[in-house]
GUVEX-306745 format. One record per residue (C-alpha): residue number from 0; residue in one letter; x, y, z. Coordinates in nm, 3 decimals. Each point is the difference from the previous one (the first is absolute). Layout:
N
   pos   code        xx        yy        zz
   NUM      A         X         Y         Z
...
This chain:
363
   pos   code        xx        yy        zz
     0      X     0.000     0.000     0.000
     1      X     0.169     0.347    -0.121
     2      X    -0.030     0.356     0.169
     3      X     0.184     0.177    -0.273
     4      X    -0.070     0.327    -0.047
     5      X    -0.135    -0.074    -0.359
     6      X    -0.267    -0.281     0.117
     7      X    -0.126     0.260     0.285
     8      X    -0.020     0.269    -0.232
     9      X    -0.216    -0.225    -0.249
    10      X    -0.214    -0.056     0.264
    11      X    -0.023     0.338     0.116
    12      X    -0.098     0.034    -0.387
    13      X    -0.216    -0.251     0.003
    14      X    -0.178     0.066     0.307
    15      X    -0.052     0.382    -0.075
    16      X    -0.182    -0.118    -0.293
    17      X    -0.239    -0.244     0.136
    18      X    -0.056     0.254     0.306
    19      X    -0.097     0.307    -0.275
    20      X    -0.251    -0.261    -0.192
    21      X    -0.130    -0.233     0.285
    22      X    -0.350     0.164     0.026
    23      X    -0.297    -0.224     0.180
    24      X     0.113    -0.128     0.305
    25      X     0.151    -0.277     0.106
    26      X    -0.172    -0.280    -0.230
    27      X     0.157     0.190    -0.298
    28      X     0.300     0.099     0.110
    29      X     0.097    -0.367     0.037
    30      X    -0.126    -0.095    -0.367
    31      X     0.212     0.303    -0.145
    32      X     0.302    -0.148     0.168
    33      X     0.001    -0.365    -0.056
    34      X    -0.092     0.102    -0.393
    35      X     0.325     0.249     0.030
    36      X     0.238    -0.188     0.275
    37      X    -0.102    -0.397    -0.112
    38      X    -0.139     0.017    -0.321
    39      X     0.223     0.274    -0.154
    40      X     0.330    -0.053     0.206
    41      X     0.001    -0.346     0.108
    42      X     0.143     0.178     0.349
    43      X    -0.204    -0.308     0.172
    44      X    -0.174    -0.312    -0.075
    45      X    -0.410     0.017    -0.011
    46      X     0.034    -0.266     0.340
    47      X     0.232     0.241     0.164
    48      X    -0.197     0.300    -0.092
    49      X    -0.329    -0.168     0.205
    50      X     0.236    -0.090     0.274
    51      X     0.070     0.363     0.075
    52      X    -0.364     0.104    -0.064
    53      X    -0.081    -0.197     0.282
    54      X     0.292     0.082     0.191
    55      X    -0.141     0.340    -0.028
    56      X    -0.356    -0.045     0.078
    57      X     0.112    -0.180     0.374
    58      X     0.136     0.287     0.070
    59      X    -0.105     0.351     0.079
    60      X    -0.008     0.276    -0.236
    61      X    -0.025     0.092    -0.353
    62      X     0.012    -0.318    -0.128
    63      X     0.085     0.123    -0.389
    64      X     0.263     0.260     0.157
    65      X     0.152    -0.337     0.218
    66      X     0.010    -0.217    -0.342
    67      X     0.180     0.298    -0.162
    68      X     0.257    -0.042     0.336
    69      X    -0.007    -0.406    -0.038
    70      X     0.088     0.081    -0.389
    71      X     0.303     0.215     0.113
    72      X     0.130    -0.225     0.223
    73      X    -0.007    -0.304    -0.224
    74      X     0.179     0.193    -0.281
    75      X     0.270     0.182     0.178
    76      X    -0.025    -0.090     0.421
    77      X    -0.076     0.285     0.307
    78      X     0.143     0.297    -0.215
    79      X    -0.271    -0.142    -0.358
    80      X    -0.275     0.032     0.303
    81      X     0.057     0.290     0.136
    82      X     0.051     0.156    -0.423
    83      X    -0.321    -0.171    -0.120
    84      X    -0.220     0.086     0.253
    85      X     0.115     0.349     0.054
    86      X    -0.006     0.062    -0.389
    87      X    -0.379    -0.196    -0.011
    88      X    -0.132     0.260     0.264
    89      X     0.158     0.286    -0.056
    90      X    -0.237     0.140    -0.326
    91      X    -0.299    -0.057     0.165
    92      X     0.136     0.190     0.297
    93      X     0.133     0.284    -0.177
    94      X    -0.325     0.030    -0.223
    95      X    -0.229    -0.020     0.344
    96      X     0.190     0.242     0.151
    97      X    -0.058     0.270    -0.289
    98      X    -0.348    -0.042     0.033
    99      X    -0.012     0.056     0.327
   100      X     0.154     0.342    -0.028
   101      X    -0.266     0.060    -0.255
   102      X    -0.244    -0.134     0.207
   103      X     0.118     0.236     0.307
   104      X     0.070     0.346    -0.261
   105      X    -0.349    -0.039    -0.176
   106      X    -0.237    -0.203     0.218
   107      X    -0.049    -0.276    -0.300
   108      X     0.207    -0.318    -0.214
   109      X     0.048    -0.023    -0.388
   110      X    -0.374    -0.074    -0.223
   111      X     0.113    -0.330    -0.113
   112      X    -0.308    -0.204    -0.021
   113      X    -0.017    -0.120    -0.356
   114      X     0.359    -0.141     0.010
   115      X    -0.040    -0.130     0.296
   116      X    -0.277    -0.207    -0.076
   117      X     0.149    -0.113    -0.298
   118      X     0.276    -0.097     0.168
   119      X    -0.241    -0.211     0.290
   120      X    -0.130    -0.165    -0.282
   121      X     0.305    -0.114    -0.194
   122      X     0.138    -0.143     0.304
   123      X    -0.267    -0.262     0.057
   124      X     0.153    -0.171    -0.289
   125      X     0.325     0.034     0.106
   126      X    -0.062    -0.135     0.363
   127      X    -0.194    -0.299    -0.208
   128      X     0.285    -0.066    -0.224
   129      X     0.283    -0.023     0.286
   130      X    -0.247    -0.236     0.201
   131      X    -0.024    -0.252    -0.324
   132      X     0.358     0.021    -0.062
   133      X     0.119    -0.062     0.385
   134      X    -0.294    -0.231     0.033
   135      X     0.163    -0.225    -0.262
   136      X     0.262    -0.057     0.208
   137      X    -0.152     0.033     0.338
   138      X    -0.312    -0.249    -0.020
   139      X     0.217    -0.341    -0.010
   140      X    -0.250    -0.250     0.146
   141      X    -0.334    -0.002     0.010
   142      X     0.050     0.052     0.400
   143      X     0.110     0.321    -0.086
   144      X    -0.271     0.108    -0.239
   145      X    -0.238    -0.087     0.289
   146      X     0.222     0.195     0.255
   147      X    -0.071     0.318    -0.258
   148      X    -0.366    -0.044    -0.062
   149      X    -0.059     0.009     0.384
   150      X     0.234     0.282     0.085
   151      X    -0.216     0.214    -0.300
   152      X    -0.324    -0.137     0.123
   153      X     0.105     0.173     0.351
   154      X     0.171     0.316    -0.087
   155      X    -0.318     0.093    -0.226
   156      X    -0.190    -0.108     0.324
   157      X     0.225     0.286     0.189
   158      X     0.267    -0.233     0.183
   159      X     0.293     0.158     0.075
   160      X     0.313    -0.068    -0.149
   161      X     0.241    -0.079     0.220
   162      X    -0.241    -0.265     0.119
   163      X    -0.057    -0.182    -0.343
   164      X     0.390     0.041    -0.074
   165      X     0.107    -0.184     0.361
   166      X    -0.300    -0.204    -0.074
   167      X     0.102    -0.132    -0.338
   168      X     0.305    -0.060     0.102
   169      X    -0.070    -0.220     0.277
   170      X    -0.295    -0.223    -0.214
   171      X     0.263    -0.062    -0.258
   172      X     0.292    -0.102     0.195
   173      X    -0.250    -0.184     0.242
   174      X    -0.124    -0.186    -0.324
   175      X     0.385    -0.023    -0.110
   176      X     0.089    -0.184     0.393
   177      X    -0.318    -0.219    -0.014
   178      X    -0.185     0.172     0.309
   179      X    -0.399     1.815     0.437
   180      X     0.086     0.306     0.058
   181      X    -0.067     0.332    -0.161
   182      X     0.217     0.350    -0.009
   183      X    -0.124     0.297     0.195
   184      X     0.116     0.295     0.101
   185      X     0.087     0.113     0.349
   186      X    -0.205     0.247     0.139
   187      X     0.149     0.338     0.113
   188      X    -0.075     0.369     0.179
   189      X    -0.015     0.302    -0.183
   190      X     0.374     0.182     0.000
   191      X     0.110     0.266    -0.161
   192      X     0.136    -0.040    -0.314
   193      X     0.397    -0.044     0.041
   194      X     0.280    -0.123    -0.288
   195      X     0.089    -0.252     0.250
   196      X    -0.378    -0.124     0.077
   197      X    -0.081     0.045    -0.391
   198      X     0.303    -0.266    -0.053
   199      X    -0.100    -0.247     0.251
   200      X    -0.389     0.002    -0.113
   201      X     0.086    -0.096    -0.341
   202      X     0.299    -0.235     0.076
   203      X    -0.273    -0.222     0.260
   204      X    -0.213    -0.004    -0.307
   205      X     0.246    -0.140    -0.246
   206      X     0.107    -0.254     0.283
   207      X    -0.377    -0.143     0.004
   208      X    -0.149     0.082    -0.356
   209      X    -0.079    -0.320    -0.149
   210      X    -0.187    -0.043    -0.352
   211      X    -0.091     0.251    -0.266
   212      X     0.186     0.355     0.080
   213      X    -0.400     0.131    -0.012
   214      X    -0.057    -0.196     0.361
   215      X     0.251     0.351     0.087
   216      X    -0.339     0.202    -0.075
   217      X    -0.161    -0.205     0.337
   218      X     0.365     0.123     0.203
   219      X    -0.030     0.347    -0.083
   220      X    -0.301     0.090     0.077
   221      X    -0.073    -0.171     0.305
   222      X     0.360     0.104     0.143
   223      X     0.031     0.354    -0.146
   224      X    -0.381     0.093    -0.106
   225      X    -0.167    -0.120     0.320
   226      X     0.277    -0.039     0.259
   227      X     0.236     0.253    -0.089
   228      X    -0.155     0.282    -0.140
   229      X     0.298     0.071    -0.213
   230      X    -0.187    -0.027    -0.356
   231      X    -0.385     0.058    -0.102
   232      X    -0.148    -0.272    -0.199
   233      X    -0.057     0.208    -0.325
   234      X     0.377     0.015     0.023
   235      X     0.090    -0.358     0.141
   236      X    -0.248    -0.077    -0.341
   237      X     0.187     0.238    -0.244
   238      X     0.329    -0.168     0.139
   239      X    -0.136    -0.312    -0.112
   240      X    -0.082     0.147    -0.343
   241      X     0.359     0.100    -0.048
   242      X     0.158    -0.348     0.075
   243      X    -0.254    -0.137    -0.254
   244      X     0.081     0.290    -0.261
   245      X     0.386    -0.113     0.014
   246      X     0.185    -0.285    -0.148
   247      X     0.188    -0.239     0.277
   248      X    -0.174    -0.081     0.364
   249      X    -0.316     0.133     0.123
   250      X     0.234     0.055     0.324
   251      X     0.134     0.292    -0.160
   252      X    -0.314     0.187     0.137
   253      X     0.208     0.050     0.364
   254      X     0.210     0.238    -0.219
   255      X    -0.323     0.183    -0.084
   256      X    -0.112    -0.003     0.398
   257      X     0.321     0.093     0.099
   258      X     0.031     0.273    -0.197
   259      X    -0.311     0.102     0.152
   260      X     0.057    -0.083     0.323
   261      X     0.387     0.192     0.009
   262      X     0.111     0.108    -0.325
   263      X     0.284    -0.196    -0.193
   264      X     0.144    -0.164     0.378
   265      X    -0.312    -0.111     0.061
   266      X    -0.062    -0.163    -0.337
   267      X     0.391    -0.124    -0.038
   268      X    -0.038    -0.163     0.349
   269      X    -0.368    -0.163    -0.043
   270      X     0.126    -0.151    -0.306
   271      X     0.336    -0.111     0.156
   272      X    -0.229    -0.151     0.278
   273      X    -0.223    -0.167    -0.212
   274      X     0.253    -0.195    -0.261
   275      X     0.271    -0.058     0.258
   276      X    -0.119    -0.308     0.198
   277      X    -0.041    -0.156    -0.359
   278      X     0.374     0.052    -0.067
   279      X     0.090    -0.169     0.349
   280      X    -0.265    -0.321    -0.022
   281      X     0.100    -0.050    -0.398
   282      X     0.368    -0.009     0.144
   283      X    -0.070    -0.238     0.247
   284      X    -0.191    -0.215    -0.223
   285      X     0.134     0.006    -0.366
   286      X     0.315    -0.235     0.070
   287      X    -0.246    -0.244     0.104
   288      X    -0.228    -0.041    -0.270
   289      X     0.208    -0.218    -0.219
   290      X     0.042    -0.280     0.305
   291      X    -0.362    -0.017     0.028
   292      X    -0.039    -0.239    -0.298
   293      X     0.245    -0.245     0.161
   294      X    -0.177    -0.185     0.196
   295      X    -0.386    -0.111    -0.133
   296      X    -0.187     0.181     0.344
   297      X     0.133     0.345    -0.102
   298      X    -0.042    -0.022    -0.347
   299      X    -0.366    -0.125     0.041
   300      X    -0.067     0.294     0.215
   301      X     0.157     0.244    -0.220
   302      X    -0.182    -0.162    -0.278
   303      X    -0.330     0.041     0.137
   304      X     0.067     0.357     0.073
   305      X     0.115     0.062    -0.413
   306      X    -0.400    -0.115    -0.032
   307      X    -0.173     0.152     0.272
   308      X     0.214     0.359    -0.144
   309      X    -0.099    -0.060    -0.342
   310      X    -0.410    -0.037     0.122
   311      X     0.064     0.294     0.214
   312      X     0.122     0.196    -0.323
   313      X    -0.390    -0.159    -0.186
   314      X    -0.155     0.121     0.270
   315      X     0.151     0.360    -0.034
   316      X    -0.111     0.016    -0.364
   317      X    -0.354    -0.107     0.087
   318      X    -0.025     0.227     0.262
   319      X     0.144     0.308    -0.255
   320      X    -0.219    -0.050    -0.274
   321      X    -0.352     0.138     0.133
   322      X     0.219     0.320     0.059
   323      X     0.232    -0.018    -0.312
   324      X    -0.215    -0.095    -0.256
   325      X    -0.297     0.212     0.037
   326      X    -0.116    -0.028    -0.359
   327      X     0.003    -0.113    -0.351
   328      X     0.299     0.184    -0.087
   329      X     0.213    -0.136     0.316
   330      X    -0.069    -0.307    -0.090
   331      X     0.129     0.036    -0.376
   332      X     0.313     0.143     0.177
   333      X     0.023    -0.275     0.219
   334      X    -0.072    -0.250    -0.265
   335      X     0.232     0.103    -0.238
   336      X     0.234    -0.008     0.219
   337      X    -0.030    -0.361     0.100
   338      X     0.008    -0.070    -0.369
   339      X     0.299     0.160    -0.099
   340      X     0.200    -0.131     0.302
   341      X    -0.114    -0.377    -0.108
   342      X     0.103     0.096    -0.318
   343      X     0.332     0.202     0.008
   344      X     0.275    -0.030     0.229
   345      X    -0.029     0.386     0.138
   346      X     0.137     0.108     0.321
   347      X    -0.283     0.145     0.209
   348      X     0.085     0.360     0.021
   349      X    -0.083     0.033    -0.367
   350      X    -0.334    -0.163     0.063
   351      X    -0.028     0.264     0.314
   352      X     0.097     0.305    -0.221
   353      X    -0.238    -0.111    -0.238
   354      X    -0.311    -0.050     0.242
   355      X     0.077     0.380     0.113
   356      X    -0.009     0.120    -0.353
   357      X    -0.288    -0.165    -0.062
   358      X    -0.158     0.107     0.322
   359      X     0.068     0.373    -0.096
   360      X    -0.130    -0.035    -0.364
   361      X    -0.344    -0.242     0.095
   362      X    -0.112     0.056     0.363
């Protein structure tokens, strides 16, 4: 494994991209990087590229920003995780942060409706496409393929994640050897707002946010809508707008409330709180991925988590469409998107760039 300076700097490259054209949330940001880093690079194998997924998803965080880390580390050690994730976060950050000052100097964001909605539709298909591609190498037995229709089944039912990950893993291995909890937020009095306090708020919440980076919306405003007093919701709501305007994670948005909050410390500290437990748990756990399929119990457990990920990612495009395609002309977005990604080999930014084009000239 090389850390020269030319094999960081390709995946500073690298990561910079995918962090500028990564728009839809974490579902999509993993099917634009296994097209670019597996299908276009060969960095990893398909197998290893599920591995880390599920890494990823046992752990807290943003689970696309902590598969960007994994990525790092398997191509260049420490120094390629520290590069990729830092280079994967940093656009979104930077763009957040510029509309909150225009959200603070003139009281609204950018009109981007149209594109945006082109964009929500065009990204159904790409969330589709990555789950048939990784499914083709995920679904091995029909064990497994039962394993993913039950952990859909439940996460359209509204179980939570974590559960139906831990739970997956433990059926399959169980099944492989022959034989619940949920993440919450600690409560908290109402302090003034202080860099320090700001800091340790949003570094509890990236120790203990498991699943999609929108469960953050729950965080903020019971801790600092209803506890703390230290945002209204119209803002806490516009925040959220903002992290779903921008490419890269939806976590970005602590820039935005930062920024609010305390200016540019504020939002360069909430975001520093919020990504760096990632950092520490992928560094813990990245050297270990690779042992896991040594010995069968392991591997059938990490196995059954590639599934129960993959149904989680279904169940995130069944639960977008009512809201992304909210007519006949979102649908011939999303549609023709599908088609042309079944049909040409195209990375997924062009598909994005296309839906927001589309969205701007149709809806």
């Amino acid at each position: 494994m090389t850390t020269e300076p030319a094999t960081l700097m390709e995946l500073a490259r690298v990561f910079l991209r995918l962090g500028a054209t990564s728009f839809g949330g974490p579902a999509a940001h993993i099917a634009i990087m296994e097209e670019e880093i597996v299908k276009r690079r060969g960095w990893v194998t398909r197998e290893r590229f599920l591995d880390l997924l599920g890494a990823a998803n046992l752990i807290p965080g943003p689970n696309s920003s902590e598969v960007a880390m994994h990525l790092g580390w398997q191509r260049a050690g420490m120094p390629g995780m520290v590069v990729a994730g830092i280079a994967f976060i940093f656009p979104a950050v930077a763009i957040t942060l510029a509309l909150a000052w225009a959200y603070a100097a003139y009281g609204t964001l950018p009109l981007l409706t149209a594109p945006f909605a082109g964009i929500r539709a065009a990204l159904i298909a790409v969330i589709l496409g990555a789950v048939w591609r990784l499914g083709r190498s995920a679904i091995r037995s029909p064990t497994l393929a039962v394993i993913g229709v039950l952990v859909l089944a439940a996460s359209l039912a509204g179980g939570n994640e974590l559960f139906l990950l831990l739970a997956a893993g433990v059926l399959g291995a169980s099944w492989t050897a022959g034989i619940p909890g949920f993440a919450r937020g600690g409560t908290a009095g109402a302090v003034e707002p202080t860099l320090l306090a700001l800091f340790l708020y949003f570094l509890k919440i990236g120790s203990i946010l498991y699943g999609s980076g929108y469960v953050l919306i729950a965080f903020l405003e019971g801790g600092l809508v209803d506890r703390l007093h230290w945002l209204t919701r119209a803002q806490l709501l516009d925040a959220i707008a903002a992290g779903q305007f921008t490419p890269g994670p939806v976590l970005s948005a602590a820039a935005f409330v930062g920024y609010l909050i305390y200016g540019v410390p504020g939002a360069l500290l909430s975001t520093l709180g919020i990504f760096l437990p990632s950092f520490v748990f992928v560094a813990i756990t990245s050297p270990w991925v690779g042992r896991l399929r040594k010995t069968p119990w392991p591997a059938a457990f990490l196995d059954s988590v590639n599934v129960a990920s993959l149904a989680l990612m279904v169940a995130v495009a069944v639960k977008l469409i009512p809201e992304a395609l909210t007519g006949v002309r979102a649908w011939v977005i999303a549609v023709a998107s599908l088609l042309v990604l079944a049909r040409w080999s195209l990375s997924p930014a062009w598909i994005v760039g296309a839906g927001a084009l589309l969205g701007w000239l149709l809806l």
